[in-house]
N, C-alpha and C positions, 0 to 999 in steps of 0.2 A: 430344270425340274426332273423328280425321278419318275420314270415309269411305271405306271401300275405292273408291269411285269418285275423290273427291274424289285420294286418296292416287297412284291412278295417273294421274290430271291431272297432278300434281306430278311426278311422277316422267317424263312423258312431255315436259313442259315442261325437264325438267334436262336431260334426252335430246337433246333438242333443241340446249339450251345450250350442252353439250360439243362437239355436232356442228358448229356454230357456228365455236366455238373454234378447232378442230381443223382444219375449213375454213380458217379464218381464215392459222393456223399454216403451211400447206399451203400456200397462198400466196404467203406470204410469204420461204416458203422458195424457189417455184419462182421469185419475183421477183430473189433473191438470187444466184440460178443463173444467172436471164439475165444479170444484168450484170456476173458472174463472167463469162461467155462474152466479153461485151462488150468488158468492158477487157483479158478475154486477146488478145483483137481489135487493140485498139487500142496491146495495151502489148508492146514488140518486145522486153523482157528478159525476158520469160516464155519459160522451157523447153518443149520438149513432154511434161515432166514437170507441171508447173505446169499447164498445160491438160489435163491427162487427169486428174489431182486436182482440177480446179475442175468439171471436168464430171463427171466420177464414174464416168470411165472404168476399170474395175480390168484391163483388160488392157491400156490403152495404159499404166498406171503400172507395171505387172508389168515391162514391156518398159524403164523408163527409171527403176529404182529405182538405179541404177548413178550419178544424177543429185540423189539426195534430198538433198544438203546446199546445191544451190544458192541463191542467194539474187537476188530482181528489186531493179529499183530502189526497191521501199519497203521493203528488207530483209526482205521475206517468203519463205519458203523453201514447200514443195510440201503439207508438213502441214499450214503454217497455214493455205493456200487452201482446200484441203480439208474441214478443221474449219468453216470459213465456211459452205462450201457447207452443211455438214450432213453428211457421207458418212462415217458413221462408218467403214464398211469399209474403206475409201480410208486413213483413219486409221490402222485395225490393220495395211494395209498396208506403208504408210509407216513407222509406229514402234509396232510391233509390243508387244502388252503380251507384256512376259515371263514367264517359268517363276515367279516370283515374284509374279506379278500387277501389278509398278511399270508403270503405264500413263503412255502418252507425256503425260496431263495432269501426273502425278507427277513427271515424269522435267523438265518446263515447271517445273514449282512450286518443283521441286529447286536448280532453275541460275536462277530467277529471269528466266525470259522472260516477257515479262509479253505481250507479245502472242500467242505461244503459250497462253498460261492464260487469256487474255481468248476464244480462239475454241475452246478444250478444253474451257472450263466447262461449254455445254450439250452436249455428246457426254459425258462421262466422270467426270462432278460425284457424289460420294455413293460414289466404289467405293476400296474398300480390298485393299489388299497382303492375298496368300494365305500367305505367308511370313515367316519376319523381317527385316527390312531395318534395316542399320544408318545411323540418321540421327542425325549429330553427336557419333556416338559413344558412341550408346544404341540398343540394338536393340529393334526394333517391330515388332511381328506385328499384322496387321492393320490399318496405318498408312494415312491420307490424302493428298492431295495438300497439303491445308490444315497439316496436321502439319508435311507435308515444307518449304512454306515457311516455316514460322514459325520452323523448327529453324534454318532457316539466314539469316534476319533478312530476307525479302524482302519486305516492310511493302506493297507494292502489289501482289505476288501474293495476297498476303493479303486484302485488303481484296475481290479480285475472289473470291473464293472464300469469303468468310467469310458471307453468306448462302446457301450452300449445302451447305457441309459444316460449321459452328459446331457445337458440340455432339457432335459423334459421339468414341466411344472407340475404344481400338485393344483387342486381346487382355487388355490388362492394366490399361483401366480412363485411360490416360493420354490426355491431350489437346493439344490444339496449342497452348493456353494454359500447357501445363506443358513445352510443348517451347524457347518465345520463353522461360519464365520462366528455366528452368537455362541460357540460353545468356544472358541479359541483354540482349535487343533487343527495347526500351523501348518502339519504335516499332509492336512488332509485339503486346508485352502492352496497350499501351493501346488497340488495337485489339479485340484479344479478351475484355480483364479483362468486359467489360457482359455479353458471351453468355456467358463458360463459367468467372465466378468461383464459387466453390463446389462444384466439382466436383471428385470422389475416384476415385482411381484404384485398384486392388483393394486395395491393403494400405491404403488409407483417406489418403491424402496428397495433400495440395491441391498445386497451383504456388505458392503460397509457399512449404510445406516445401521444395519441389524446388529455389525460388531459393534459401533459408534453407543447404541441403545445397552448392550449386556457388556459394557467395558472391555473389549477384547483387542487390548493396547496393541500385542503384537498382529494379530489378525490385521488390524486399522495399519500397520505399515506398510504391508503385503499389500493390501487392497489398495490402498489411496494413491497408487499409483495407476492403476487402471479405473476406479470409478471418482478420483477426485472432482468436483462440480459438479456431479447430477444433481437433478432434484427429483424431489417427490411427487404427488400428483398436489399439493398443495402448496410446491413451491421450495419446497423446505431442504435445505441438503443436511449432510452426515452430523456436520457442526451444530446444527440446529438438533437434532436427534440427541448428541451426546450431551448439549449444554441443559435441554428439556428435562433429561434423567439426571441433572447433578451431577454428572460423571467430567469432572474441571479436568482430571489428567488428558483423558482424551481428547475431551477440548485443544487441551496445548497443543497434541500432536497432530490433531486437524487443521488447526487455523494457519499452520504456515503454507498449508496445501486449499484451502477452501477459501481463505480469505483475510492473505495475509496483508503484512505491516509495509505500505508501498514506501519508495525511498526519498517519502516528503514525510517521511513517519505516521502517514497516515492510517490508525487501526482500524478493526473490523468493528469495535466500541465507537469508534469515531464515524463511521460510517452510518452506522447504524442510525447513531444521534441523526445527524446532518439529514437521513432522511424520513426520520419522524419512527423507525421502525420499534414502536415503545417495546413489545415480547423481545424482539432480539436485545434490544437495551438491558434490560430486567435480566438477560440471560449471560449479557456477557460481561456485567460490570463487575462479577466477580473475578473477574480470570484477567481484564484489564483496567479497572479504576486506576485510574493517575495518569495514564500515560500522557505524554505531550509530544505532539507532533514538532515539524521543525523551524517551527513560527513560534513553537512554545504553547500553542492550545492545546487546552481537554478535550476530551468529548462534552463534558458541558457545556465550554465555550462555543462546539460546535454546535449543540442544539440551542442553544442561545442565538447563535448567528442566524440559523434557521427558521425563527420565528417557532421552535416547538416548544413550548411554555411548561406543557407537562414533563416533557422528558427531561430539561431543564431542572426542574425542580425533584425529581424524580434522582437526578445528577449531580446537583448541589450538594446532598448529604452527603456524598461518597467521594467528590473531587475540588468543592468551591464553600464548604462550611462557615469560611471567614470573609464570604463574600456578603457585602450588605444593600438591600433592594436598589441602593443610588448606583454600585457598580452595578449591576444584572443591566438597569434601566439605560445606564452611558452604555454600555458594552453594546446594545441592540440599537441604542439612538432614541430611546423613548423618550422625548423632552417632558410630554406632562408627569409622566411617572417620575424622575427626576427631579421634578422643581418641587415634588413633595417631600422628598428628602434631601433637600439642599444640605442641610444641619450635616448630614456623614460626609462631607465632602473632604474632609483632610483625614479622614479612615484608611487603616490597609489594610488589605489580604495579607495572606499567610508567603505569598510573594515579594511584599512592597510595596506592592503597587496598589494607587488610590483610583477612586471614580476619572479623574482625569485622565490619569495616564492611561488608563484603558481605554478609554476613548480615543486617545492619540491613536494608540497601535493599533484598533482596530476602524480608524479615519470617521468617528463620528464629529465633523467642525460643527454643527449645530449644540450636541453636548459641548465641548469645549466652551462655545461663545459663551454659553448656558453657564457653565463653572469658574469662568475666567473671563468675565465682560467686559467689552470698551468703558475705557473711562473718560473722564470728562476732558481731558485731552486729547482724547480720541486715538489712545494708543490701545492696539488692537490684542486678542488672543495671541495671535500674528506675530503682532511684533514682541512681544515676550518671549515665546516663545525662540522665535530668532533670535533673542538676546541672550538668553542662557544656552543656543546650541539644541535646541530641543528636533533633533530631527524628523521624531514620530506624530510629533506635534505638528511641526511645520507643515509636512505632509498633507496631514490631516486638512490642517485651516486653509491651506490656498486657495482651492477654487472656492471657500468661503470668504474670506479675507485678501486676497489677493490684488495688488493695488492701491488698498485705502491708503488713506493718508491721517497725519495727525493733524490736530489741531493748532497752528500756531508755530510758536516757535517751544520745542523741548530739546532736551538733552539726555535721556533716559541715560544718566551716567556714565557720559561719553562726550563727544564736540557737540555744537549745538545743531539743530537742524531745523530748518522751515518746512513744516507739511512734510517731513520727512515718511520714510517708507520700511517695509521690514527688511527689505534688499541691504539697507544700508546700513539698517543697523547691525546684521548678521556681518555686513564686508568690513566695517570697523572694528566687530569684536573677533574677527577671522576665524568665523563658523564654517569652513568650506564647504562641508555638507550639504548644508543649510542654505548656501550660496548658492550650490549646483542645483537645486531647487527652486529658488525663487529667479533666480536669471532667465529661465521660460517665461515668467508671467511679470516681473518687475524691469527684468533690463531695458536699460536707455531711458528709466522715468528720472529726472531730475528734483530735489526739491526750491525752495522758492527762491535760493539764492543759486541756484541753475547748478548747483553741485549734485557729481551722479555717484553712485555707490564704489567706483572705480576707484575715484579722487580718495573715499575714504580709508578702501583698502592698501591705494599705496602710500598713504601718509602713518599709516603705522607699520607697514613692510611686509602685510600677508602676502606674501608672493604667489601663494597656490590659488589664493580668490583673484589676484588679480588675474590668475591667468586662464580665469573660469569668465571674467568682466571684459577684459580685453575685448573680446571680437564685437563687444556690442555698443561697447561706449568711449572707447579710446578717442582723442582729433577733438574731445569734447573740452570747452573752457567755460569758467564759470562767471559769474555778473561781473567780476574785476580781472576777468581774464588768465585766472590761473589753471594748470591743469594737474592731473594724475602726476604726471611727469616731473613738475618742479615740486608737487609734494613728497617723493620722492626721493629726489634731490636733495631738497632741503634735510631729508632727515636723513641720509649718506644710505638710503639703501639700494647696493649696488647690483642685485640682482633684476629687480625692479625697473631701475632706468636701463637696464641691458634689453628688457622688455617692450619699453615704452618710448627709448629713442630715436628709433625709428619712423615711430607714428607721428611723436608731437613735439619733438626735439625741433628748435627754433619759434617754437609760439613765443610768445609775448604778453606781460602784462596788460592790461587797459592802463596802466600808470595812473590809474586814480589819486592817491597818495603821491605821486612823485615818477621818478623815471620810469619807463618800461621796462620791463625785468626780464630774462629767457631763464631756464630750468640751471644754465652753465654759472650764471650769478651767482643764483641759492645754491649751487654746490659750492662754490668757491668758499662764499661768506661761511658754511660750515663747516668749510675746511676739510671736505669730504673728495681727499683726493681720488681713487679709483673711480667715482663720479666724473667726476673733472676729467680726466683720463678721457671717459669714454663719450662725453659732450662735446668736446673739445672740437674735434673734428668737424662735429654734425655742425656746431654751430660758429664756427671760427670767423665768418663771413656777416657775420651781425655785429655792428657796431659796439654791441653790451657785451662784446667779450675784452675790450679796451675795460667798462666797469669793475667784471671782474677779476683783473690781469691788477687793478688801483686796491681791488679789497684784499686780495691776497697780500699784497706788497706791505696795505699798512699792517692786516692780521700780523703779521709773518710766519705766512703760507711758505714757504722755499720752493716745496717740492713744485708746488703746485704754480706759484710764478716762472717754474723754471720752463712747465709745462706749456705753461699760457704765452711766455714770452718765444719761444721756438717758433710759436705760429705767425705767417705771414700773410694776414686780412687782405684783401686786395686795397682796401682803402689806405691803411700802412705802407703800402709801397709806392714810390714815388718814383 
C-alpha cells in the first residue's frame, strides 16, 4: 500500500505535470498569435475584420461583422483566423451557435469545409445540437458535427473529427456511422466502421439495419462483416429490415451472411416454415419460393411437416399449386383427412409424384395401409411394395407391417409361398435394397413349407441379397430337406455356392420322393460343372457323390465325370 506521504508525492508530481502542459499549451498558443499579427502585417488582403479576429479583438470585430464573409488570398475568411488564434469568443461572434445549438464547427462539418473544421476542432469538438436538426432527411436531436459530416459524405471532415467525436450518440442512440451508412458514402463508413461498428441506437439497430432499410448495397458489404447477426431490440436483424422495406437485392446480399443456405440445402424460407415464423415466410418467399433442400423438400413441405397449416397454405400458392388436399393430408399423416379424398389417389404433382409416394418418402405407413390396403390374401402394403423394389415405401411400412404373413398359399407372380413374408418376396425378385431393410425385422422367419428367404434368393442367383441373407439363415433346410445351397446348384450359379459351401455343402435331402440327394447331385444332373468343381471336395465323402459320378456318365457330363471320378471316397477304396 502507498503512503499517504508517498501518495501526495505523486499527486504533487502530476501537479506539477499538468502545469507543465498547460504552460506549454499557453505558449504555444501565444506563439500562434504573434505570427497571426505578423502575417496580418505582412499580408495586404487581410480586412480589419481579419485582424481584429486574429488578434482577439471583440470590439474591433463587433465594428466590422458587416465584413465576415470575406475571404484573403489563402481563401481564408475571418472565422478561420480566429479559430487559429484560439479565441473562441471571437468565434461565437463571428458565427454565432444558434437557438438550436448548430455550432459554426457543425455548420463547417455540414457544407464540408475542411479548413473551417481543421481550425473548429479544438474550440468546439465534443458538443452537440440542443434541438432536432434535420440532417439528410432524418431528424437528430442532439447531433454532432461528426454526424453532420458523415450524413453528407464529407470523407476529410471526417476523418479531422473522428478522433474526437467517434463514438458519441445523439438523443436516440444513432451515430455518425449510421448516418454515412443509410446515405451510402463508402468513403466515410470505411472510415468510421473500426471506432463505431456495433453500436445500437435506442430501438436496438445497428448501421447495417439502417443501410439494410435505405438499400445501401455497398455500405451492407463493408458492414456485415463487423455487425452480421445482431438483432434488434425486437429480435429482428438487418435481413429482416431489408426484406420489411422490399429491398430483395439486399436481401440477397444479406442472407449469405445472416442466415444462409446450410449444406443440407437448407434455406432461410425453409427455416422459417419449419418454425411457424409466418412475417419472415411472407417476407422471404420472394427472394426463395422453390427452392429444395437435399431431400428434395420445399419450404412448404417443410411447414407441412411442421404441423403449421397456415403457412402451408400460405406456401402452396407459391411452391405445391398441383398439389391436392389427399397429398397435403398423406404428406403429414392425416388419415381422416385422407379417407375424404380417397377419389385423388392416382393424381400427380407437377413432380410425379401421387398421394402415395409421398407418403413413402416422408415414412407415413398408416397413409400407405390407408392407400394401398391388405387384401383378402392378406398380402400386405409391405409386400408390394417389396415386390416392385419400392425402397421408400419399404421403409416407410416396416415397423407398420413388418413380419405379417400372407394368407394361405400365393405366388404374387413368382414360386409359390406358404404364409409367405415381404423378405422373401423382395429376395426372389433381388430387391437388395429392399432386402437390406427388411433382414432387421424379417430374417430367419420361414414360411409354411420351412423355406427362408435365402433359399429364394439363391435359386434365382441374387448373389448380393444372398449375401445380405447369409449370416442369419444359412445351415437352414426345408420340410423335404433341401437348402439355399442345392438351389443354387441346381441352377449352376457359381458364385452363390462359392458362398454357401461352406455353410451347408453335405446336407442332404429327407429323400421323400426317393434317394437322398447332397447340393453335388443337382449340380452334376445340371451339368453345372464350376459347381461340381467346387462341391466336389466338400462333399466327396458322402456316398451320393457315387450318384452323381452315375448321372453324369449317362448325361455325358466328360468334364465333369472326369472330375468326380479323380476322387477317392474312402468307402471306394479297398
Amino acid at each position: 500500500n502507498v503512503s499517504l506521504e508517498e501518495g501526495l508525492q505523486i499527486q504533487s508530481k502530476e501537479i506539477n505535470s499538468l502545469r507543465d502542459t498547460v504552460a506549454t499549451q499557453a505558449a504555444e498558443l501565444n506563439f500562434l498569435r504573434e505570427s497571426l499579427k505578423k502575417l496580418a502585417a505582412q499580408d495586404p488582403s487581410w480586412t480589419p475584420l481579419m485582424r481584429a479576429a486574429a488578434a482577439g479583438d471583440d470590439r474591433a470585430v463587433r465594428r466590422h461583422l458587416s465584413k465576415a464573409g470575406k475571404k484573403d488570398n489563402r481563401k481564408d475568411i475571418a472565422l478561420v483566423l480566429a479559430a487559429r488564434a484560439g479565441h473562441e469568443d471571437i468565434v461565437e461572434l463571428l458565427d454565432p451557435t444558434d437557438e438550436r445549438g448548430v455550432t459554426a464547427l457543425m455548420q463547417a462539418a455540414e457544407r464540408g469545409d475542411v479548413e473551417a473544421v481543421r481550425a473548429l476542432v479544438p474550440l468546439q469538438k465534443g458538443k452537440q445540437t440542443s434541438k432536432e436538426v434535420n440532417i439528410s432527411g432524418v431528424w437528430i436531436s442532439k447531433g454532432t458535427a461528426l454526424m453532420m459530416a458523415a450524413a453528407h459524405g464529407h470523407a476529410e471532415a471526417v476523418k479531422l473529427l473522428l478522433n474526437r467525436e467517434a463514438g458519441m450518440q445523439d438523443a436516440n442512440g444513432q451515430t455518425a456511422l449510421m448516418c454515412a451508412a443509410r446515405e451510402s458514402y463508402l468513403e466515410c463508413v470505411k472510415l468510421l466502421v473500426e471506432k463505431e461498428s456495433g453500436m445500437k441506437d435506442d430501438v436496438g439497430m445497428t448501421a447495417l439495419m439502417h443501410a439494410a432499410e435505405r438499400i445501401s448495397i455497398d455500405a451492407l458489404r463493408i458492414l456485415l462483416e463487423y455487425e452480421k447477426g445482431m438483432k434488434d431490440n425486437q429480435d429482428h436483424n438487418a435481413l429482416y429490415h431489408a426484406l420489411k422495406n422490399g429491398h430483395t437485392e439486399a436481401a440477397k446480399v444479406i442472407v449469405p451472411h445472416e442466415d444462409p443456405t446450410d449444406e443440407n440445402g437448407i434455406t432461410a424460407l425453409m427455416r422459417a416454415a419449419a418454425r411457424g415464423d409466418t412475417e419472415m415466410v411472407e417476407l422471404l418467399v420472394p427472394l426463395q419460393k422453390g427452392a429444395k433442400d437435399k431431400d428434395g423438400s420445399t419450404a412448404f413441405m417443410h411447414a407441412l411437416k411442421n404441423k403449421h397449416t397456415d403457412i402451408a397454405l400460405l406456401l402452396r400458392e407459391y411452391e405445391a399449386p398441383s398439389w391436392t388436399p389427399l397429398m397435403c393430408a398423406a404428406f403429414i399423416g392425416d388419415v381422416w383427412t385422407a379417407r375424404r379424398h380417397l377419389s385423388d389417389r392416382d393424381k400427380k404433382n407437377s413432380d410425379g409424384d401421387t398421394a402415395y409416394t409421398l407418403a413413402a418418402k416422408i415414412g407415413q405407413g398408416a397413409i400407405l395401409e390407408l392407400l394401398d390396403p391388405t387384401d383378402e390374401r392378406g398380402v400386405t402394403a409391405l409386400m408390394r411394395a417389396a415386390e416392385r423394389g419400392d425402397v421408400e415405401a419399404v421403409r416407410a411400412l416396416i415397423l407398420l407391417q413388418g413380419g405379417e404373413r400372407m394368407r394361405g398359399d400365393n405366388c404374387m407372380n413368382g414360386p409359390y409361398m406358404l404364409e409367405g413374408i415381404a423378405l422373401m418376396i423382395a429376395a426372389d425378385r433381388g430387391h437388395t435394397e429392399v432386402v437390406r431393410l427388411l433382414v432387421e425385422y424379417e430374417g430367419g422367419m420361414r414360411d409354411n413349407y420351412d423355406n427362408t428367404a435365402l433359399m429364394f434368393a439363391a435359386d434365382k442367383g441374387h448373389t448380393e441379397c444372398v449375401k445380405l441373407l447369409i449370416e442369419k439363415e444359412s445351415g437352414v433346410q426345408n420340410e423335404t430337406g433341401w437348402t439355399a445351397l442345392m438351389n443354387a446348384a441346381r441352377n449352376g450359379h457359381t458364385e452363390i455356392v462359392k458362398l454357401l459351401v461352406e455353410k451347408e455343402g453335405g446336407m442332404q435331402t429327407a429323400g421323400i420322393w426317393g434317394s437322398s440327394e447332397t447340393a453335388l447331385v443337382m449340380a452334376a444332373r445340371g451339368g453345372h460343372t464350376e459347381c461340381v468343381k467346387l462341391l466336389a471336395e466338400k462333399e466327396k465323402e458322402i456316398s451320393t457323390v457315387i450318384a452323381a459320378l452315375d448321372i453324369a456318365k449317362e448325361k455325358g457330363y466328360i468334364e465333369i465325370v472326369s472330375i468326380l471320378s479323380g476322387l477317392r471316397p474312402h468307402f471306394l477304396v479297398h
